[in-house]
Each structure stands twice: as C-alpha cells, then as structure tokens.
C-alpha positions as CSV (number, residue, x, y, z in Angstrom):
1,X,68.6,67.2,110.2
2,X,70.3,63.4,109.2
3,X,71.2,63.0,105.7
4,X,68.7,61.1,104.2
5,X,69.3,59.1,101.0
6,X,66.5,59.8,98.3
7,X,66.6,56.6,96.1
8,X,65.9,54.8,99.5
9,X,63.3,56.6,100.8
10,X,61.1,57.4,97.8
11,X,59.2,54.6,96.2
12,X,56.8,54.0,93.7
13,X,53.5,52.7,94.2
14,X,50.2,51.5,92.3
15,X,50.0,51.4,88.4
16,X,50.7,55.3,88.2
17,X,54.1,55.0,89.7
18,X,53.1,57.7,91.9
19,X,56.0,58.4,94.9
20,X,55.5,57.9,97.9
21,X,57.3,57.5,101.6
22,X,56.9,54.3,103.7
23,X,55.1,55.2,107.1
24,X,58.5,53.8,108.6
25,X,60.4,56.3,107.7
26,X,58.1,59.2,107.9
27,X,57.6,58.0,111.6
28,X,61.9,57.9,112.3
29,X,61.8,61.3,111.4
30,X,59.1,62.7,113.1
31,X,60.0,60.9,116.6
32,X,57.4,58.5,116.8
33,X,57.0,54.9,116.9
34,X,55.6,53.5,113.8
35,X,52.7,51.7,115.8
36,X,51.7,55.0,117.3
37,X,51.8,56.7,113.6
38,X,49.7,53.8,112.5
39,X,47.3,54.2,114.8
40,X,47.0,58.4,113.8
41,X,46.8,57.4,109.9
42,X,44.2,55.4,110.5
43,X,42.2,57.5,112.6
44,X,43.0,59.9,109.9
45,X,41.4,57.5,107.1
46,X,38.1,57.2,109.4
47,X,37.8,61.2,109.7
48,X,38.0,61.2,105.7
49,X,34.9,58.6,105.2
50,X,32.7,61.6,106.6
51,X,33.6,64.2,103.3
52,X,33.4,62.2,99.7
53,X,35.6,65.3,98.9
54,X,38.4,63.3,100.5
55,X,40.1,60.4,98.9
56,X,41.9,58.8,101.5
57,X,44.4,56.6,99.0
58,X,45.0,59.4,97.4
59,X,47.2,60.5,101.1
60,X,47.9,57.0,102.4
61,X,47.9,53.3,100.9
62,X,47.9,50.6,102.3
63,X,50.8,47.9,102.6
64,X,53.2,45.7,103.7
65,X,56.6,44.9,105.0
66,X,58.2,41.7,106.5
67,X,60.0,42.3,109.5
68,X,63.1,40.8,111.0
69,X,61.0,37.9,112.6
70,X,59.7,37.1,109.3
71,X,56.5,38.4,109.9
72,X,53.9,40.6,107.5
73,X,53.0,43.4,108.8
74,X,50.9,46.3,107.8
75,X,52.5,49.4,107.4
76,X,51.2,53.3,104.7
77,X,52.6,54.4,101.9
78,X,52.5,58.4,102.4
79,X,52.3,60.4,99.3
80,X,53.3,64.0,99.0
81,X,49.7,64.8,100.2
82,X,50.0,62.1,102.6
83,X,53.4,63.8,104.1
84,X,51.1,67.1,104.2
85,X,48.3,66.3,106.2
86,X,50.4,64.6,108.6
87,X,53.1,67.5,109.0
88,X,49.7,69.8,109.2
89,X,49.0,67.8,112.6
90,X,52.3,68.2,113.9
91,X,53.3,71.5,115.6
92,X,56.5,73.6,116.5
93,X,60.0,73.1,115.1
94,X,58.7,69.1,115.1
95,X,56.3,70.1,112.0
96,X,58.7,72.7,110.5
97,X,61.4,69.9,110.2
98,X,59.5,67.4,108.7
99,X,58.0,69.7,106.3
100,X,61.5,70.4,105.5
101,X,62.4,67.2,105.7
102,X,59.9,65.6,103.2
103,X,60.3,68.4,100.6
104,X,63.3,67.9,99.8
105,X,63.0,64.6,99.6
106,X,60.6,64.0,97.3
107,X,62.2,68.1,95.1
108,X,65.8,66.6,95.5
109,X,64.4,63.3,93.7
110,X,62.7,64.9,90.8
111,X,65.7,66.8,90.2
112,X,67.5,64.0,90.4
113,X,66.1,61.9,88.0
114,X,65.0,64.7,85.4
115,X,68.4,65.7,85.5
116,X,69.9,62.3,84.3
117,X,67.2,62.3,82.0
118,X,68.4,65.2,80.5
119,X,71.7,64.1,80.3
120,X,71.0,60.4,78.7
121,X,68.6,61.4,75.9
122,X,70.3,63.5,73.3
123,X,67.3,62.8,71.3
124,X,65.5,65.5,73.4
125,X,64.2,68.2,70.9
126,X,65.1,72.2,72.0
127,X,62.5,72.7,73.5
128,X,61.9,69.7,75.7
129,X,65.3,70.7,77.2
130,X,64.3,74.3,77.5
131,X,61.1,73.1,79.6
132,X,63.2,70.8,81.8
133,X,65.7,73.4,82.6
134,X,63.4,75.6,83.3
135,X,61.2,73.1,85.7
136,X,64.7,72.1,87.4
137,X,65.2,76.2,88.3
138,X,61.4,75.9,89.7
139,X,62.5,73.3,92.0
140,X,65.6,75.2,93.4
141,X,63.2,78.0,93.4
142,X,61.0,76.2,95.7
143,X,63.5,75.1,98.0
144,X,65.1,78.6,98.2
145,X,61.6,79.7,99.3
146,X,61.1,77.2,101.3
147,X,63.9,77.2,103.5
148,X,63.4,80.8,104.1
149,X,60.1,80.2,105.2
150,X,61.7,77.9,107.5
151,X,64.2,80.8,109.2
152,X,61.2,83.4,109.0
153,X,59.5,80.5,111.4
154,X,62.4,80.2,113.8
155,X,62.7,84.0,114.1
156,X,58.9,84.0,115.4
157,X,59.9,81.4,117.1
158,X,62.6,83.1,119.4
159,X,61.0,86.2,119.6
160,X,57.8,84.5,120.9
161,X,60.1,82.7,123.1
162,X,61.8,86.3,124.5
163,X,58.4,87.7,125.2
164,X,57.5,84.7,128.1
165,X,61.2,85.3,129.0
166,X,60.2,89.1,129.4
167,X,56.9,87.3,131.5
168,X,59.4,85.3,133.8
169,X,61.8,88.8,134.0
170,X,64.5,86.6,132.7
171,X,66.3,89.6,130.8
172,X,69.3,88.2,130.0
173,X,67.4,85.0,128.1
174,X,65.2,87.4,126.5
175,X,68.2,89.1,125.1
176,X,69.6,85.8,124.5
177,X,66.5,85.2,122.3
178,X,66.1,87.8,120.6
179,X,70.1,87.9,119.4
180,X,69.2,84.1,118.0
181,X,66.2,86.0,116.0
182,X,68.7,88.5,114.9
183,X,71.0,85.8,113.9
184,X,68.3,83.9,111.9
185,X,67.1,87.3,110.4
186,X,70.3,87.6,108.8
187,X,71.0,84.3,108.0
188,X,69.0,84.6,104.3
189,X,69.4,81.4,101.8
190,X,71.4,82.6,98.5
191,X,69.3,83.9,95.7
192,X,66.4,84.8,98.7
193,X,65.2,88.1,99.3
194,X,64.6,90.1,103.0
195,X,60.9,89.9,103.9
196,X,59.6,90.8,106.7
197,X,55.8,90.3,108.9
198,X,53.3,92.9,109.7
199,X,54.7,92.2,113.1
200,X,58.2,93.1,112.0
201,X,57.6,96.3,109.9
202,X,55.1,97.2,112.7
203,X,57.9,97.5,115.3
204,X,60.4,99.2,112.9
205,X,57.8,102.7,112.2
206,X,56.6,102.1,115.4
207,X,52.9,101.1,115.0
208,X,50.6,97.9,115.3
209,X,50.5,94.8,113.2
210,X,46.5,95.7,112.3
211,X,47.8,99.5,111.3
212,X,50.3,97.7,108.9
213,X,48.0,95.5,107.1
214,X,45.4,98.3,107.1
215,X,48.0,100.7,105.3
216,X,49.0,97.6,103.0
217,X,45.9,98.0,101.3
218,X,45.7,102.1,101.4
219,X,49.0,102.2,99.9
220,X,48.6,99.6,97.5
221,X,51.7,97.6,98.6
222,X,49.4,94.4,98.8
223,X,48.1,94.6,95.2
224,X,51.7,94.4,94.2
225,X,53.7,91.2,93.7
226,X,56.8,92.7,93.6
227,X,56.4,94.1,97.4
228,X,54.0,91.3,99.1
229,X,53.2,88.4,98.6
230,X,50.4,85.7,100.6
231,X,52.4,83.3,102.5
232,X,50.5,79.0,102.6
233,X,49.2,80.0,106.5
234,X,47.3,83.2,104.3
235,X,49.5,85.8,106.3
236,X,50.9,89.1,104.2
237,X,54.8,89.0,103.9
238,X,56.2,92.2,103.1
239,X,60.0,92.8,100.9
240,X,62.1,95.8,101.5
241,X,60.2,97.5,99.0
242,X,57.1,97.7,100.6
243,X,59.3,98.5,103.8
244,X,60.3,101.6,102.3
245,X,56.9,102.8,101.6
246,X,55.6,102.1,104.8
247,X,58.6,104.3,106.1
248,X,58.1,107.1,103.8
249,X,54.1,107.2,105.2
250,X,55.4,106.5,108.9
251,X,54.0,109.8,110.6
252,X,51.0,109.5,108.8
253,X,50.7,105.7,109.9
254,X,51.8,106.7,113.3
255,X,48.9,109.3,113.7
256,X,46.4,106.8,112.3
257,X,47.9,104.0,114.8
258,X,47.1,106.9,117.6
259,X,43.4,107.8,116.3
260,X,45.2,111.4,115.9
C-alpha cells in the first residue's frame, strides 16, 4: 500500500466541516478511472432516491475541480460513509485494501490533529485530557483490530485458494498456499490477540463449522465477550479461550458431529 499523506487527502466540506475524500483519490486507489467511479456514484445516488431512509449527501457531495486544461469539472466528495458503501461494492483483496486504506486515513488524521491539540492547549482541564487520551488509545485500538481483521481475511483467502489448487491436483501450490496462511496466521499485529473461525477450530477438534457454532452456544462460549466476539460480516470469532473449551468437550463434540 503507497504512503499516502493525510493533510492532502482529507478535506473539509459544507458548514459542519465534516471530512471527507475527493472521488479522485479514492478512485487512484481503488484502480479505477475517476470517470468510471463517477459514473458508479452516481448510479449509487439514483438507487438511494428509492429509500427516504437514505441520505445520499450524507455519503457523497457534490463538487468541483479545475483541471490542467482549465476546465471545471465535476468530481464527489466521499465521506467516511461514502468510502463505506463504495468499499462494500468492491470485492477481494481490492475491497480489503481500500477499507484499509481509507481507515487509516481518515483514524491517522484524527489522531493527528487531537494530538496537537492536546499538546497546544495547556488550558485543557484534567479531565478533558483524560478523555482525549483515552479516545487516542480507541483509535490505535481500532486499527490494531482492524488490521487483524485484515490478516484473518488473507488467511481465508489462501486457504480458499489451496482448496481449487486441491481441485486442479496442484499439490505443491496447495501446500504453497496453505504455508502463506500459516505465515499470515502468525503474523498477529502487537497488542492483538489469536482468534480463530468456526472453520478454524472446526479443523483443529476435528468436526464441522455448524457443530462449532452449535457448541458455542451449549457451552456458553458465545455469551462471553472475553472468548467470542461478532465480527462487522455477523460471523462468530473465537480467542484461545474459547479454543480451549471447545478442546476440553472435543469427544463429546466429535460424537455429536457423528450423530453418535
């Protein structure tokens, strides 16, 4: 991923000030031209006239540029929500690295900026401080989870990708594939912890993904936060706690899995 600088790409717009990402730059980083992009937003503006729910300037606002001819021409200004919908309609690694991409940038800003506030105003009472410390370790916070999100999506990726190597009896790129998952399983962000899918834990006892999520709620493992949590897609992720209960209730999950 290029290094992108945030005081460039981040702007404000409207009275609110809200921040935003010119459609330009969202487009360079998603590999599309910006009249093709244009074209999608707006198609995306005409799907949102049919559900009042839907504010459509609330994702993208219209504006303008002058280009190197000297010419005005229309271009979006994507908010956070904006960035969303449109990494929503991308797919693959293409969707996972703008998502990437565009939280950061707008995260990395906010730090940023809160951080030099904190650092010119020593007017700040105690407990204005406090709050912004504590809403700058929420944003690493996010970003930590984030990018392990991010490797827990490339290790699907590869092990999907092993599986129609296994199709193709390619067994030396399956192995090749699944070493990469292996690699990406261990490569953990500092301050993140091991989780693991239904999938995952599944193959370790030995059992299917539907037996796992079934014993999830048996044992209980899904009602507590400090073994599972719900991930944005609404799939269960499971930490090395839960792991270890599912283990310790393997030959009874194992019978159950067998209708024994």
């Amino acid at each position: 991923m290029e290094n992108l600088d945030t005081d460039k790409i981040i702007k404000y717009a409207g009275e609110s000030k809200q921040q935003v990402i010119d459609s330009r730059d969202v487009a360079r980083m998603i590999g599309k031209t910006h009249r093709h992009l244009m074209r999608d937003i707006r198609g995306y503006i005409n799907d949102m006239k049919d559900s009042p729910k839907l504010d459509s300037p609330k994702f993208f606002i219209e504006s303008s540029y002058i280009s190197s001819q000297n010419k005005e021409l229309p271009c979006y200004l994507l908010t956070k929500q904006g960035c969303e919908f449109v990494a929503n309609k991308l797919t693959g690694r293409k969707g996972t690295i703008f998502t990437a991409t565009y939280v950061s940038l707008f995260n990395e800003y906010e730090a940023e900026h809160n951080g030099k506030a904190v650092a010119i105003d020593s007017s700040l009472e105690h407990e204005k401080l406090a709050y912004k410390r504590e809403w700058l370790i929420e944003m690493r916070k996010q970003n930590v989870n984030k990018a392990h999100e991010l490797r827990n999506q490339d290790v699907k990726l590869y092990l999907e990708l092993g599986k129609v190597a296994d199709d193709y009896q390619r067994p030396r790129m399956a192995t090749d594939f699944r070493n990469e998952a292996i690699c990406a399983m261990q490569a953990l962000p500092v301050g993140a912890r091991r989780e693991y899918s239904a999938t995952e834990i599944g193959n370790i006892i030995g059992v299917s993904p539907i037996a796992i999520g079934k014993w999830a709620n048996k044992l209980g493992v899904k009602r507590d936060a400090d073994m599972s949590y719900r991930d944005h897609d609404g799939a269960w992720r499971y930490f090395p706690e839960a792991l270890k209960v599912f283990q310790d209730n393997a030959l009874e999950i194992q019978d159950d899995d067998l209708g024994l």
